[in-house]
C-alpha positions as CSV (number, residue, x, y, z in Angstrom):
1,X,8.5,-8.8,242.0
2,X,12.1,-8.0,243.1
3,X,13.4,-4.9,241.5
4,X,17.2,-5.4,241.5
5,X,18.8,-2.2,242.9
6,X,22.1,-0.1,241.5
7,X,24.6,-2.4,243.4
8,X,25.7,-5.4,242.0
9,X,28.2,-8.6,243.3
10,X,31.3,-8.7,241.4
11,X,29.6,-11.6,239.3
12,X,26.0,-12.1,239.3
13,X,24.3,-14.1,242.1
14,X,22.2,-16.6,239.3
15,X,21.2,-19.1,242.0
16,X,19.7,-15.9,244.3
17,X,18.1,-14.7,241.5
18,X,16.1,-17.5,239.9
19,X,15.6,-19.4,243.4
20,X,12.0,-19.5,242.4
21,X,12.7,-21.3,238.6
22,X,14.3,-20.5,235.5
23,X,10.5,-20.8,233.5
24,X,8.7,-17.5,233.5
25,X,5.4,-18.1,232.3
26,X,2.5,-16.0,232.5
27,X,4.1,-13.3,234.7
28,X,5.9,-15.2,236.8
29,X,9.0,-17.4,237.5
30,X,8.2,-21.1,238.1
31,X,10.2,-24.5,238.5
32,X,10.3,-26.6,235.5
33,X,7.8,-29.7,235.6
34,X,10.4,-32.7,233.5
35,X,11.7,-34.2,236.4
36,X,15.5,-33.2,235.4
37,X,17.7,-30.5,236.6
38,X,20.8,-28.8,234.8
39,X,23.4,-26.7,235.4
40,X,24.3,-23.2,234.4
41,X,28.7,-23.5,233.9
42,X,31.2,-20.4,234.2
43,X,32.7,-21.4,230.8
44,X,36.0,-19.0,231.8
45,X,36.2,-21.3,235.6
46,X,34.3,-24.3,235.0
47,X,32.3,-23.8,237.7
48,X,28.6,-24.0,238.3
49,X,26.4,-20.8,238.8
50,X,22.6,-22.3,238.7
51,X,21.1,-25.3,239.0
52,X,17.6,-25.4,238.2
53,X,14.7,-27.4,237.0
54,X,14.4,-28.5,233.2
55,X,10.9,-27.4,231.1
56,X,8.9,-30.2,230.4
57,X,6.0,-30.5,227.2
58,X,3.4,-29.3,230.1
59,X,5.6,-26.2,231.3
60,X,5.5,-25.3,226.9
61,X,1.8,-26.3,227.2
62,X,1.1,-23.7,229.7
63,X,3.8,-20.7,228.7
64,X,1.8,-21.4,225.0
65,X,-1.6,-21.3,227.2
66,X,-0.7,-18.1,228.7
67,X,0.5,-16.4,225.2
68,X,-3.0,-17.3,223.5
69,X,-4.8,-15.8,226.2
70,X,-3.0,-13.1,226.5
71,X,-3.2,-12.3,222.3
72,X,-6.4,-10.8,222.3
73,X,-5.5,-7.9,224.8
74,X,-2.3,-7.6,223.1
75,X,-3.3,-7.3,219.4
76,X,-6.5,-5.2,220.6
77,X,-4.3,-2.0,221.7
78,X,-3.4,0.5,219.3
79,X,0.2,1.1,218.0
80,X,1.0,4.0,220.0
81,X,-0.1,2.2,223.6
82,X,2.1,-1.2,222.7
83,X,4.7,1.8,221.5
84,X,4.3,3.5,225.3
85,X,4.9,0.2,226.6
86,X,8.3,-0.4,224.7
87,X,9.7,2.8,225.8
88,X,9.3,2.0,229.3
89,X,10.7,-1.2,228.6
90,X,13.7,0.3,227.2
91,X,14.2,2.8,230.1
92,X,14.0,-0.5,232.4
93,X,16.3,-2.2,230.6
94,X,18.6,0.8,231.0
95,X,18.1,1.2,234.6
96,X,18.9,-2.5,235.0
97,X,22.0,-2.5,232.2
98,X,24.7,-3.7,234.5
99,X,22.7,-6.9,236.0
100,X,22.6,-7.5,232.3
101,X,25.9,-7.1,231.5
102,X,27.6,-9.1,234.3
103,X,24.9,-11.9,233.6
104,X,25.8,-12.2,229.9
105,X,29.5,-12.5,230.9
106,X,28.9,-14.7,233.8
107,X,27.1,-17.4,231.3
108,X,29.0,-17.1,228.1
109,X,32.4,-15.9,229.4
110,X,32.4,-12.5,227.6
111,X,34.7,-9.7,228.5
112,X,32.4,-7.5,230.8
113,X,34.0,-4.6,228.8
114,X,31.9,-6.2,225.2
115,X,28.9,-7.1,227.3
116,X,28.6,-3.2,228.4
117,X,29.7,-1.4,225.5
118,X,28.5,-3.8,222.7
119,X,25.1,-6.9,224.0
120,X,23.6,-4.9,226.6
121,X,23.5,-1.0,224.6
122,X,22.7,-2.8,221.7
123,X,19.1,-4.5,223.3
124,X,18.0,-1.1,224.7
125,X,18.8,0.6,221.3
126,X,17.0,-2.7,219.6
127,X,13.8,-2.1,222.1
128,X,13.8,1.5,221.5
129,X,13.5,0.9,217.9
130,X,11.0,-1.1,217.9
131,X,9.2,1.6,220.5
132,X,8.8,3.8,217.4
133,X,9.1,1.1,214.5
134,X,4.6,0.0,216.2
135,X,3.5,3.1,215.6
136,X,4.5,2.5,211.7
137,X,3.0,-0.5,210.9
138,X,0.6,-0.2,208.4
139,X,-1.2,-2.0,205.3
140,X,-1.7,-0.1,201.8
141,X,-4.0,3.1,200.9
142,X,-7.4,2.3,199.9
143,X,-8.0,2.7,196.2
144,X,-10.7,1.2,193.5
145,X,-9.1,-1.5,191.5
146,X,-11.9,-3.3,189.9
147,X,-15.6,-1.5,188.9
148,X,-17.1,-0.5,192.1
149,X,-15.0,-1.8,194.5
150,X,-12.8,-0.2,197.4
151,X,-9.4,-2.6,198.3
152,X,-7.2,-1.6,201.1
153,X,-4.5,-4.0,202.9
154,X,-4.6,-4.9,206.7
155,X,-1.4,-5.6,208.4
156,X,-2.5,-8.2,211.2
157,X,-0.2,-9.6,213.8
158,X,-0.3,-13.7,213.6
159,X,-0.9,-14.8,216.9
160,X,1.6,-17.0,219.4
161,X,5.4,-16.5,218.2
162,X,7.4,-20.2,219.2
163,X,11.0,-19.0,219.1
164,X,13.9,-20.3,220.2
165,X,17.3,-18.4,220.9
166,X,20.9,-19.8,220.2
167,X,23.7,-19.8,223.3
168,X,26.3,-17.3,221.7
169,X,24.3,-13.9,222.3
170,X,21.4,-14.8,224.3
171,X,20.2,-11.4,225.5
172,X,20.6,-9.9,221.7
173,X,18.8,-12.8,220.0
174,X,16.1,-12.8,223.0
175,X,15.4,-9.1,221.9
176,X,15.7,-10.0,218.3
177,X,13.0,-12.4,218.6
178,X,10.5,-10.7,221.1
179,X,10.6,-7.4,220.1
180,X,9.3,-7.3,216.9
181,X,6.8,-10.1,217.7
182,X,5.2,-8.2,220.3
183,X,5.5,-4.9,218.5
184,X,3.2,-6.1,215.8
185,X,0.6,-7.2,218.5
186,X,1.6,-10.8,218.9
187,X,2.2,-12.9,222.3
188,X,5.5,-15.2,222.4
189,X,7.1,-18.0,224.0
190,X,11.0,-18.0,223.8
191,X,12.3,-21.0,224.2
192,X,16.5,-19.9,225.1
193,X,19.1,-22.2,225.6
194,X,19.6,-24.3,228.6
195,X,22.9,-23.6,229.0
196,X,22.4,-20.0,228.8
197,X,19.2,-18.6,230.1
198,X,20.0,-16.0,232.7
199,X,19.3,-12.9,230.3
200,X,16.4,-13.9,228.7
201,X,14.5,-14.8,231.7
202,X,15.9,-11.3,233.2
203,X,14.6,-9.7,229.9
204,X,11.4,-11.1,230.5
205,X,11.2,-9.7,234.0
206,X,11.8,-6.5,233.0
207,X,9.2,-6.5,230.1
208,X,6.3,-7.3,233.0
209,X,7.7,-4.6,235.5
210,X,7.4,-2.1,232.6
211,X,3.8,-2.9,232.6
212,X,3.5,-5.3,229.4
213,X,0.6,-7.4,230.0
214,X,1.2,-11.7,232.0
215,X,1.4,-14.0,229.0
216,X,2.8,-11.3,226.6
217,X,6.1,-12.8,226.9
218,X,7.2,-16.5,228.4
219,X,10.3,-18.2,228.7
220,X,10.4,-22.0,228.8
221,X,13.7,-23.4,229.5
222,X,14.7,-26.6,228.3
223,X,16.2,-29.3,226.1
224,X,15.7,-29.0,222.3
225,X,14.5,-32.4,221.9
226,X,11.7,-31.9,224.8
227,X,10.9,-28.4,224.9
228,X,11.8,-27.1,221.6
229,X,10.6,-29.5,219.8
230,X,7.2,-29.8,221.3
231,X,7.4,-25.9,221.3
232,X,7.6,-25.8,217.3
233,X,4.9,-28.1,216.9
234,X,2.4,-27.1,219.0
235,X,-1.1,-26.4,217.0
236,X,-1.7,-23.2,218.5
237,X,1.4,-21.9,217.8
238,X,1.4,-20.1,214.4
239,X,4.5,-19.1,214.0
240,X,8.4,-20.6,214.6
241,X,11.3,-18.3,214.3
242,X,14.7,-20.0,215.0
243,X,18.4,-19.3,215.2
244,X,21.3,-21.7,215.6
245,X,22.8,-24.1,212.8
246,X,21.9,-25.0,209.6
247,X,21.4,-29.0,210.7
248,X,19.1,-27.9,213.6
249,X,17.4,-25.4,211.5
250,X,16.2,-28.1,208.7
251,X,14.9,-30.5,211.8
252,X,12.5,-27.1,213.0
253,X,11.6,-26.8,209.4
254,X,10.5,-30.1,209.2
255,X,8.2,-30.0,212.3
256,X,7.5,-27.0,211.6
257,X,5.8,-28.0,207.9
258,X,3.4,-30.4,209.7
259,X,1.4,-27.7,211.2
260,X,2.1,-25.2,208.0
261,X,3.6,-22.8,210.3
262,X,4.8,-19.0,209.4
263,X,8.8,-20.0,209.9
264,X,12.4,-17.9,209.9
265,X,15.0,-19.3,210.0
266,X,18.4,-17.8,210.7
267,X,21.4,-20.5,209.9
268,X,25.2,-20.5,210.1
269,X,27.5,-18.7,208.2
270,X,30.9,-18.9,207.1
271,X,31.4,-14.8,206.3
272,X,34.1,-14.2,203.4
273,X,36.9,-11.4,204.0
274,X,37.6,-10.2,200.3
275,X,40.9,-8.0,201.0
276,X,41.8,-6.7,197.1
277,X,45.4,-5.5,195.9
278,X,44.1,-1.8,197.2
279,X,43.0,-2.1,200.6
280,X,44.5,-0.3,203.1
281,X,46.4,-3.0,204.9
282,X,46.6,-1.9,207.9
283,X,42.6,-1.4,208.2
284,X,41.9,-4.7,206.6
285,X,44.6,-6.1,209.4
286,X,42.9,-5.0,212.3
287,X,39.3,-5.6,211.1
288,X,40.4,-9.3,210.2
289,X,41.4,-9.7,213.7
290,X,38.4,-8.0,215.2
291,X,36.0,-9.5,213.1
292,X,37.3,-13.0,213.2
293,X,38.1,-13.1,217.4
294,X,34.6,-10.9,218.2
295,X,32.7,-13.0,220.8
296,X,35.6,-15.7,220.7
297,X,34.6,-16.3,217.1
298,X,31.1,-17.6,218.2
299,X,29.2,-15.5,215.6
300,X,27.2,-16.6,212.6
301,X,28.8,-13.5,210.5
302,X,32.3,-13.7,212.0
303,X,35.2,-13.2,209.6
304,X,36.3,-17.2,209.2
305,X,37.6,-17.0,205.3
306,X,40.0,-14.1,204.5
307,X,40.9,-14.3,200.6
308,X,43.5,-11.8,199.8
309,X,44.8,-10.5,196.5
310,X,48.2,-11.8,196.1
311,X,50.9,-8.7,196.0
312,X,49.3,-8.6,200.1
313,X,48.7,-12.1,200.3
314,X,52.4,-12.2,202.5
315,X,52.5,-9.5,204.4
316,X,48.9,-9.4,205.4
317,X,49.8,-13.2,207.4
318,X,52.6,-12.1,209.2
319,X,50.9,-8.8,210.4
320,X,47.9,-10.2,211.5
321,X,49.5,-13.6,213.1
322,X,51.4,-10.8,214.9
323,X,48.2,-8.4,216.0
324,X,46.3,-12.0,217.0
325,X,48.9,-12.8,219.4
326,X,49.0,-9.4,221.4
327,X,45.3,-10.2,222.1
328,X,44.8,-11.0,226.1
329,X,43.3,-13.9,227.0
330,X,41.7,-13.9,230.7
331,X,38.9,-13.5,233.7
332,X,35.7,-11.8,231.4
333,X,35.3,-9.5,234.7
334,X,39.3,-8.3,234.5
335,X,39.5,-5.2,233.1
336,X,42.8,-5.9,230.6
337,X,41.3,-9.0,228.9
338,X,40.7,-8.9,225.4
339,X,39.0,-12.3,224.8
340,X,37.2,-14.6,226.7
341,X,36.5,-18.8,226.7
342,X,34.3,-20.5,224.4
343,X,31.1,-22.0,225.7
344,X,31.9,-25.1,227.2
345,X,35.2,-27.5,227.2
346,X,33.0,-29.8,224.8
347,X,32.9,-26.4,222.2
348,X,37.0,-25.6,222.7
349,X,37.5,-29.4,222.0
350,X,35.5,-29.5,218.7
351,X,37.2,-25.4,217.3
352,X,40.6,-27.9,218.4
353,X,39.9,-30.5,216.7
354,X,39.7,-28.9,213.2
355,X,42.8,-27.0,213.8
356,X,44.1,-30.3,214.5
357,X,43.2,-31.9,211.6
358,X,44.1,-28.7,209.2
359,X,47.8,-29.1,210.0
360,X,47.5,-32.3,207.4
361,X,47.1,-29.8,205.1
362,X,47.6,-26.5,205.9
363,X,50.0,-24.0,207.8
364,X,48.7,-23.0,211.6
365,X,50.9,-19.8,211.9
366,X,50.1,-18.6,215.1
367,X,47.7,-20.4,218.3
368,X,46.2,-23.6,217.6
369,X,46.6,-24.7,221.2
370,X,45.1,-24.7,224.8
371,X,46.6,-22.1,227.2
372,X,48.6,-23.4,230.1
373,X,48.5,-22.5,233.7
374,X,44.8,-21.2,235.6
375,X,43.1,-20.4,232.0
376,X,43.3,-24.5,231.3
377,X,40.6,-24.5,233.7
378,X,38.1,-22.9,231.5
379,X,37.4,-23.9,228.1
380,X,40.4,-21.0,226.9
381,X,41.3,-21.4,223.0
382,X,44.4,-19.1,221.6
383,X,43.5,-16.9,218.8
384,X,44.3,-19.2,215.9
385,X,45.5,-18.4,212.2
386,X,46.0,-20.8,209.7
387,X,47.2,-20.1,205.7
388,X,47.5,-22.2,202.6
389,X,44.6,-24.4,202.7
390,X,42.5,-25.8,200.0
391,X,39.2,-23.8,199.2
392,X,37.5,-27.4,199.3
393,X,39.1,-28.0,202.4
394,X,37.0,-28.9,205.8
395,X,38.3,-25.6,208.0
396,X,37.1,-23.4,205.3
397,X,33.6,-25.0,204.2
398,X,32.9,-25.9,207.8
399,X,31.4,-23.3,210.2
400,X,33.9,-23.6,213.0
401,X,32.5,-21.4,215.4
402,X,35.7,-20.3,217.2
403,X,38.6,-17.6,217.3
404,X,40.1,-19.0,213.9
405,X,40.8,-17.3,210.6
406,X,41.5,-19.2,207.8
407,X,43.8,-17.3,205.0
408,X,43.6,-18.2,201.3
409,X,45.3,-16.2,198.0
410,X,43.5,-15.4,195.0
411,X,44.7,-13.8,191.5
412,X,41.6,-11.9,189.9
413,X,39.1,-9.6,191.1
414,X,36.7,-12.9,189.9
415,X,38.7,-15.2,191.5
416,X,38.6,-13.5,194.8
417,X,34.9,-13.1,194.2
418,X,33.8,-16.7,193.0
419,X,36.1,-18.1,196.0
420,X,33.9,-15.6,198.2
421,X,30.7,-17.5,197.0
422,X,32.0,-21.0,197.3
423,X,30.7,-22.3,200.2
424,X,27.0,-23.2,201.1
425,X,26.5,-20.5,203.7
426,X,25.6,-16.6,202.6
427,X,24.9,-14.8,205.8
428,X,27.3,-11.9,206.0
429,X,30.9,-10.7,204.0
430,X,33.2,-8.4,203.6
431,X,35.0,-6.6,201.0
432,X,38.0,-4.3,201.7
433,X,39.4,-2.0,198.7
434,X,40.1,2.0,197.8
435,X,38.0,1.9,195.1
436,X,34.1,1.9,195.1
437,X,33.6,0.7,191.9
438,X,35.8,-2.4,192.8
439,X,34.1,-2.2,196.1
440,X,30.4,-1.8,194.3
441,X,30.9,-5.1,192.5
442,X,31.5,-6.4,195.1
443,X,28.4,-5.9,197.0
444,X,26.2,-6.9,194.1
445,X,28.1,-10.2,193.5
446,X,28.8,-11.7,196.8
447,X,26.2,-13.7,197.7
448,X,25.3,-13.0,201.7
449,X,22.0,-10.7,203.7
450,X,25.2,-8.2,204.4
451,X,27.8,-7.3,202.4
452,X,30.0,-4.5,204.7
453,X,33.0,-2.6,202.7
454,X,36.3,-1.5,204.6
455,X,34.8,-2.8,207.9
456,X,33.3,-6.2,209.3
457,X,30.8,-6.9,212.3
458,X,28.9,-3.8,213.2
459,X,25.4,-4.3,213.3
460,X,22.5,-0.9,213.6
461,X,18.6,-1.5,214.6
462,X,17.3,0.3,211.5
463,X,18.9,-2.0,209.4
464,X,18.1,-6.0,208.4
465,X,20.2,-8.8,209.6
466,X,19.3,-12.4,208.0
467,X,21.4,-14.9,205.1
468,X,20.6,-16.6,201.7
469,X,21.4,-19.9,200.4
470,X,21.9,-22.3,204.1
471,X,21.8,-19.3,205.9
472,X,18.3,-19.3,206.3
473,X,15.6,-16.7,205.1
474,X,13.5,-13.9,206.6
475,X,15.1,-10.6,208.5
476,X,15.9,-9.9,212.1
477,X,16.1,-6.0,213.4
478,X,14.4,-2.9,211.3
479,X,11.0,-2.5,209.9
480,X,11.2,-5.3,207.2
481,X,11.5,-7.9,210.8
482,X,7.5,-7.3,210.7
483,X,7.2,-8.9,207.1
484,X,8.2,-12.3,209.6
485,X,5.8,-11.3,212.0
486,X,2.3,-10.1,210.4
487,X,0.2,-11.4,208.3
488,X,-1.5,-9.5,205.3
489,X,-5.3,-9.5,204.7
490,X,-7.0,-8.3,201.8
491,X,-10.2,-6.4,202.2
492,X,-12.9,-5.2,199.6
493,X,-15.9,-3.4,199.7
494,X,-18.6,-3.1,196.9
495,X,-19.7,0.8,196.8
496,X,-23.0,0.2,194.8
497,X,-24.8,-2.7,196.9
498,X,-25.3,-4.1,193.5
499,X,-22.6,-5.5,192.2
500,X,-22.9,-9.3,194.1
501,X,-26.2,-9.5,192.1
502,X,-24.3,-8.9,189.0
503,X,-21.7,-11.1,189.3
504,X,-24.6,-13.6,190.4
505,X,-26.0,-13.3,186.8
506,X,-22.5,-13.3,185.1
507,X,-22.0,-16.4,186.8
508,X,-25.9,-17.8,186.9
509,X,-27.7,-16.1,184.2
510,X,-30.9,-14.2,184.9
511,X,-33.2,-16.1,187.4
């Protein structure tokens, strides 16, 4: 397999590098079987990077195929070999890091600068977590719990993983998804996608040149509806973990129930930014702008709802409307630009059309339009700030997805709090204040899987990521990921050889 070397094109050659097919299944890449072809788009030029074959239900067939017969090698291996393996996964991953980088950009239309200092340092740190995190898994101690009998608690992996990856960080959620699956000893198939699988098939490239085993982990590119679907349903697949939204999360669910699958689900969000009549301003400032614009706004815990204690209410708008419009749109791969396009012209066009329709009823203070000149030809979106809405209003119970930030006041320290609560979602929040026991209630009252004070965004390996409420359930990242991915067996031993003949004449009397 081709080892790529230290130089790199200025953007990365997708159509070079996945001549051979954009499935990798069993060790190697392969042409997808449906019949149908799609395109990999520049979102920052429009312009198309790879064409390759679609994944059929026999390409998921075969990736799930390879998985099961790769399981029993796999789960046989003791911690610390599988723990060997990850480390020289994440010094491959290191050695490869700017291949990674430039292909993350290329397909999502990141600045190169976030892609090198935030997605691709971030995998490597995820994989070497995990490294260490499969030499820790363990059941319970052994101890007699009833008369004569020994119980202890076996931690067992659960056999094929059928995941599937959103578009907006492909190579972070690929690693969220395959590293603890195959740390606990099970085999997956990750299903990224289609519009962005150039990371995850180069992550699974990198995982077989480290020496993990053919069939430990598969890729299968394609459509929801065909692949994914077919991929959550299949009946040798025991488990489904899946991130995107909360209406695509409830279809998997309901596949998933037929086959009484082990599922996770990790939904949208709609993260709160609770800024009390204490906060430094000038913090809360710059981490509403940096928390609302990260990754263009295409982030599940993105800041989207900033309620702010009135006596700041005023000058915390005009500050940050005049931070948001110092930020530089442009080419991901120029070193000035700040923020990058959305997805596609069909995403920029929907994050529009609810700024469009808020002006009805609210204030758009700064952005709210479509760039002009050479950025119009990628699916560009200005920073966008908008005040004065209703809290039952669409652009602030409605996950936008986009560089928006919606700006409501609030009176009391419950108001700011039950306004906090009042949408569906409950995946991440903020709350921003001087004083930790303000700060404290905070944290135990909003209702979200991460709760940060005085800062929004930053994510670390050791620590859980997942919602509540539509959000979904189950944790990606740190050691509480393997509750999602093992299974738990009692065992129990009778010391005295005699006990099964008397519970037989409990049960039966004496014969």
């Amino acid at each position: 397999m081709h080892k790529p070397g230290s130089a790199t094109p200025d953007r990365f050659a997708a159509q070079e590098r996945f001549a051979e097919g954009a499935q990798f299944i069993g060790g190697r890449l392969t042409k997808g079987t449906s019949g149908r072809t799609h395109a990999v788009v520049d979102p920052a030029s429009g312009e198309e990077v790879l064409t390759y074959e679609l994944a059929g239900v026999e390409d998921v067939d075969a990736a799930v195929a390879a998985a099961r017969a790769a399981f029993p090698g796999w789960s046989a291996l003791t911690p610390g070999e599988r723990s060997d393996a990850l480390h020289r996964f994440a010094a491959e991953l290191a050695e490869c890091a700017e291949d990674f980088a430039r292909a993350e950009s290329l397909q999502c239309g990141k600045p190169l600068k976030l892609t090198r200092e935030f997605d691709v340092p971030g995998t490597i740190d995820n994989t070497s977590f995990f490294a260490g995190a499969a030499r820790h898994l363990q059941g319970q101690s052994a101890g007699e719990y009833s008369g004569d009998h020994t119980s202890y608690v076996r931690r067992e992996p659960i056999g094929v993983v059928g995941s599937i990856a959103p578009w907006n960080y492909p190579l972070q959620m690929a690693a969220w998804k395959i590293l603890p699956a195959i740390a606990a000893g099970n085999t997956i198939v990750l299903k990224p996608a289609e519009i962005t699988p150039l990371t995850s098939l180069l992550f699974a490239q990198a995982a077989t040149r480290a020496g993990i085993p053919d069939g430990v982990v598969n890729i299968v590119t394609g459509t929801g509806k065909e692949a994914g679907e077919r991929l959550v349903g299949h009946p040798d697949v025991a488990m489904t973990s899946f991130t995107g939204s909360t209406a695509v999360g409830k279809r998997v669910a309901e596949i998933a129930t037929a086959t009484v699958k082990r599922l996770h689900l990790e939904l949208g969000g709609k993260a709160p930014f609770v800024v009390f009549d204490d906060a430094d301003l000038e913090a809360a400032v710059n981490g509403a702008v940096a928390g609302a614009l990260i990754n263009t706004g295409q982030d599940c815990t993105a800041a989207t709802r900033a309620y702010v204690q009135r006596p700041l209410y005023d000058a915390f708008v005009e500050k940050t409307a005049v931070l948001m419009e110092t930020v530089r749109l442009g080419d991901p791969f120029a070193a000035g630009t700040d923020l990058g396009p959305l997805i596609s012209h069909v995403q920029r066009d929907r994050v529009a059309g609810f700024v469009d329709r808020a002006r009805a009823y609210a204030r758009v203070v700064t952005g709210g339009e479509v760039p002009e000149g050479e950025l119009a030809k990628g699916a560009y979106y200005r920073p966008t700030l908008v005040a004065d809405a209703d809290q039952d209003s669409e652009i602030v119970q409605s996950e936008i997805f986009g560089p928006v930030l919606v700006v409501l006041p609030f009176d009391t320290d419950d108001d700011g709090i039950r306004l906090a609560n009042d949408t569906p979602y409950g995946l991440a929040a903020s709350a921003w204040s001087r004083d930790v026991y303000r700060a404290n209630r905070a944290t135990r009252e909003i209702k979200a899987g991460c709760v940060w004070v005085n800062d929004h965004i930053p994510i670390i390996s050791e620590m859980p990521h997942g919602g509540y409420k539509a959000s979904g359930f189950g944790k990606d990242m740190s050691s509480y990921s393997f509750e999602e991915y093992t299974q738990i067996k009692h065992v129990m031993f009778d010391n005295t050889a005699v006990a099964a003949k008397d519970w037989h004449r409990t049960i039966f009397g004496d014969r």
